[in-house]
PLY file of the C-alpha trace (Angstrom):
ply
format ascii 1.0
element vertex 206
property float x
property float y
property float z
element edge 205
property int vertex1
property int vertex2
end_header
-13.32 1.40 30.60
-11.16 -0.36 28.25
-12.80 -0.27 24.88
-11.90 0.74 21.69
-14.35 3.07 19.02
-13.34 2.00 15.30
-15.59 2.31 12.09
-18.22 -0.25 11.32
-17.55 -3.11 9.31
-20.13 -5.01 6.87
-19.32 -8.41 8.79
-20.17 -5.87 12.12
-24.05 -5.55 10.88
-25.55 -8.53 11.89
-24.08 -8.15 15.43
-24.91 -4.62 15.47
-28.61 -4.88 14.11
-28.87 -7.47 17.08
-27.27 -5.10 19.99
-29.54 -2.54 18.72
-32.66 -4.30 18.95
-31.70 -5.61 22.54
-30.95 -2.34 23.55
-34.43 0.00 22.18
-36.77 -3.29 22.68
-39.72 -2.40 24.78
-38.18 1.06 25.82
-39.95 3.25 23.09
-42.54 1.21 22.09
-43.52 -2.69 22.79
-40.76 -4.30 20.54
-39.00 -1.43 18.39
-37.97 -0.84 14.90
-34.47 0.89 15.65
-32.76 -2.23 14.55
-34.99 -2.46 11.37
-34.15 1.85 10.85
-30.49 1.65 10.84
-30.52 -1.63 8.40
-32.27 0.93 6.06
-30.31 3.42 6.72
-27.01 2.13 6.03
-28.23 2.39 1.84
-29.52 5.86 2.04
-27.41 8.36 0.44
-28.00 10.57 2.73
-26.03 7.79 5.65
-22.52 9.09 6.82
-20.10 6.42 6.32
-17.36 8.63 7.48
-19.23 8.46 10.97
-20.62 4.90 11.51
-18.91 3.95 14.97
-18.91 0.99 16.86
-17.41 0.61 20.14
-15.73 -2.84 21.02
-14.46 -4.01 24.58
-13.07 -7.81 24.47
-13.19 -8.29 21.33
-17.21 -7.82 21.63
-19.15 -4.55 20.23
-20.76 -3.11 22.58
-22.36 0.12 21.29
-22.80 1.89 18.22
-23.87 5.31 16.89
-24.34 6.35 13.14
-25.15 10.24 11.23
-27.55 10.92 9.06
-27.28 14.33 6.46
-30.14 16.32 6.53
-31.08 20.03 5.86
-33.33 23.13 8.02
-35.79 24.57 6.14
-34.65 28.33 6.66
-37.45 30.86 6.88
-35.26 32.57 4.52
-35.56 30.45 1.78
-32.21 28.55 2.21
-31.31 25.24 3.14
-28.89 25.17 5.99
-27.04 21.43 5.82
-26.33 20.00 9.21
-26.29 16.18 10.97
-29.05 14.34 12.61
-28.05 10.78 14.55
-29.16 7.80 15.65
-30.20 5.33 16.75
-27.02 5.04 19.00
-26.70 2.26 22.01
-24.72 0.81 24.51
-25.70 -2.96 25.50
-27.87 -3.19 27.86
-26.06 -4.24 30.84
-23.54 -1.44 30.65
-25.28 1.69 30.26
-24.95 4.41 32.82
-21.33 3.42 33.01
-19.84 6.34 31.14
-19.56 4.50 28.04
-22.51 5.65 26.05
-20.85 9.60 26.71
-17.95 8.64 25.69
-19.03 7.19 21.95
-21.02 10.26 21.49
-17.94 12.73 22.38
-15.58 10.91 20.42
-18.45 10.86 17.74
-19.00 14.50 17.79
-15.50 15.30 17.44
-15.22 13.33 14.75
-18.11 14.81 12.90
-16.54 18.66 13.94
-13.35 17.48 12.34
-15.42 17.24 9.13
-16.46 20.05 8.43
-20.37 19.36 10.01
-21.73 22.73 11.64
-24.41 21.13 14.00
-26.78 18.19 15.06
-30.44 18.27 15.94
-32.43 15.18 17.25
-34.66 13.75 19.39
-33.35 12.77 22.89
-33.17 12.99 26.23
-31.48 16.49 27.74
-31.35 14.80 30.90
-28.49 12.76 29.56
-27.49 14.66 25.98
-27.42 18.09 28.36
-23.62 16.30 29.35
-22.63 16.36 26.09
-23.44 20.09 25.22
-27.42 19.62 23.17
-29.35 21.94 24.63
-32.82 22.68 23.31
-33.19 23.71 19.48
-35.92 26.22 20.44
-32.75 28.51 21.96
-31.17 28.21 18.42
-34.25 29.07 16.58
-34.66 25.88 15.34
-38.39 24.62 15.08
-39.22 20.90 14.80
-41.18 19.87 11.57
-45.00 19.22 12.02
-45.15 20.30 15.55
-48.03 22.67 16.38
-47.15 26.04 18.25
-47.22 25.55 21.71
-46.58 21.76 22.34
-44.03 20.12 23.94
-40.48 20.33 21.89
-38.20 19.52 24.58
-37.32 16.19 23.37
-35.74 18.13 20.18
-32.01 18.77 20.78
-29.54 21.12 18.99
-25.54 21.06 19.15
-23.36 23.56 17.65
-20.20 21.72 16.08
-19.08 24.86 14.23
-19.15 27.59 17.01
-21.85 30.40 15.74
-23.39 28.06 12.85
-26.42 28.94 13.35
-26.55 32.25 14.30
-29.06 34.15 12.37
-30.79 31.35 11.58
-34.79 30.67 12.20
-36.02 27.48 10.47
-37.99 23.69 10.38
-35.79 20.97 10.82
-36.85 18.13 9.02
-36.06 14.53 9.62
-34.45 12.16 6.66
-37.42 10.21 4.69
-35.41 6.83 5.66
-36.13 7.12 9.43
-39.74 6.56 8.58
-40.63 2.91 8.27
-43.89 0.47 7.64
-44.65 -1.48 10.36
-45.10 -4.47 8.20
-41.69 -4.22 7.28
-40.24 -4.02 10.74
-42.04 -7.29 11.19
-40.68 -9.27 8.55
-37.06 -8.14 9.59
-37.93 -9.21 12.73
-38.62 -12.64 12.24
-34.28 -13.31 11.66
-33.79 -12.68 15.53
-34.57 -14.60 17.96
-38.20 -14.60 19.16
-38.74 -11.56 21.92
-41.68 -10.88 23.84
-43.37 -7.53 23.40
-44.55 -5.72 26.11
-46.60 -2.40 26.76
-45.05 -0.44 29.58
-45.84 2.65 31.78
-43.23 5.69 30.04
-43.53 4.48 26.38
-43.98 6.69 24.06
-45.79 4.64 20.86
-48.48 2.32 21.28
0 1
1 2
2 3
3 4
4 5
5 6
6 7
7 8
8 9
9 10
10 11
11 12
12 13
13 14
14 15
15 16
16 17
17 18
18 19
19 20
20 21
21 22
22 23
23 24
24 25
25 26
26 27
27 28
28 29
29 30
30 31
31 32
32 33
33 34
34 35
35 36
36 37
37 38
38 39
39 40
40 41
41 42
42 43
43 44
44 45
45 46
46 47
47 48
48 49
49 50
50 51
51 52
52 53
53 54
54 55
55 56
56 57
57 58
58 59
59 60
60 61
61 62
62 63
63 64
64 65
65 66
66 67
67 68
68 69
69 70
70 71
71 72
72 73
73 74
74 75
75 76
76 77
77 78
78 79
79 80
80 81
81 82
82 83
83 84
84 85
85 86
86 87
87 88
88 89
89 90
90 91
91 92
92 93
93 94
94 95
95 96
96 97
97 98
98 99
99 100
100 101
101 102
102 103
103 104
104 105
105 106
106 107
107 108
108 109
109 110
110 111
111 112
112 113
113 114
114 115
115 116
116 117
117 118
118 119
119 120
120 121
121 122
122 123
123 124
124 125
125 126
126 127
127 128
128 129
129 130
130 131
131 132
132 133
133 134
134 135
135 136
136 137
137 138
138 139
139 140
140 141
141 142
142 143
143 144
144 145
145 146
146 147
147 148
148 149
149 150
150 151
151 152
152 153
153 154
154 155
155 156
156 157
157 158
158 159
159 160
160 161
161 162
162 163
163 164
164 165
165 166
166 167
167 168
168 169
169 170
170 171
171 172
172 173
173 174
174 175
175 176
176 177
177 178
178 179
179 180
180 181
181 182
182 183
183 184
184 185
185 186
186 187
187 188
188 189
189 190
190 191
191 192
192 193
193 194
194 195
195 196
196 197
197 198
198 199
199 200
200 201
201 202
202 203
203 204
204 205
């Protein structure tokens, strides 16, 4: 695994966009918008340039992951700041290689070394379980617009800060500039090459 993890670069984003839409296409949805979301994303003021990592093997970037600030909704009355992230990728052809666990350790670290006390998003314990998430419910932490009773295990929580959230109950909400118009996401679209979309057993949007 000879790669190196280095900031992104503005000459980087066209090369990222396109390794991020190669990576999420068909997976979540047929075609996706991830590549469209972190294109947005990069001009929010709520974007982490501190934490916008690529990872580069040959000369070639190969994955990518990026932090977003956001706040929980305390039942206190405060707001609590912490980290959400995403999207992150490795290319296609080299995922479950190690290399996708080691971008988000050496992302994580980074982010501790910051000052950030945790990170709650929306992935897969199966493989975020190896990087200590486990599931916000245990923190307290309640996942905005979710009715009582339905699923939340997709909603992850890490402590960066040991203890940061002790004593906390709350409503995590997600940054405004993850949410985007599907017209948009089509015209963006139409600067990559042409892709067919599919709709596939597991997805999770129609």
């Amino acid at each position: 695994m000879n790669y190196i993890i280095r900031p992104e670069r503005k000459d980087d984003y066209e090369t990222v966009e396109n390794l991020v839409r190669e990576s999420f296409w068909n997976v979540y949805r047929p075609g996706c918008s991830e590549h469209y979301v972190i294109h947005v994303l990069r001009g929010d003021p709520a974007f982490v340039g501190e934490l916008d990592f690529v990872m580069e093997q040959d000369g070639e970037i190969i994955g990518q992951n990026i932090f977003m600030r956001t706040v929980i909704d305390a039942d206190d009355g405060r707001e609590i700041p912490i980290l959400t992230m995403g999207p992150i990728c490795i290319t296609p052809e080299l995922k479950r290689k190690g290399y996708g666990k080691a971008l988000l350790d050496y992302s994580l670290e980074r982010a501790a070394e910051q000052g950030f006390g945790a990170v709650l998003f929306e992935g897969n314990i199966g493989f975020y379980g190896k990087c200590g998430f486990d599931y916000a419910r245990k923190f307290g932490i309640r996942y905005h617009d979710l009715p009582d009773g339905a699923d939340d295990s997709f909603f992850l929580c890490k402590e960066l800060i040991p203890g940061y959230l002790d004593g906390i109950t709350g409503v995590y909400q997600t940054p405004k500039g993850y949410y985007v118009d599907d017209a948009d996401v089509e015209a963006f679209d139409k600067q990559f090459p042409e892709k067919e979309k599919l709709k596939l057993p597991g997805q999770i949007f129609g």
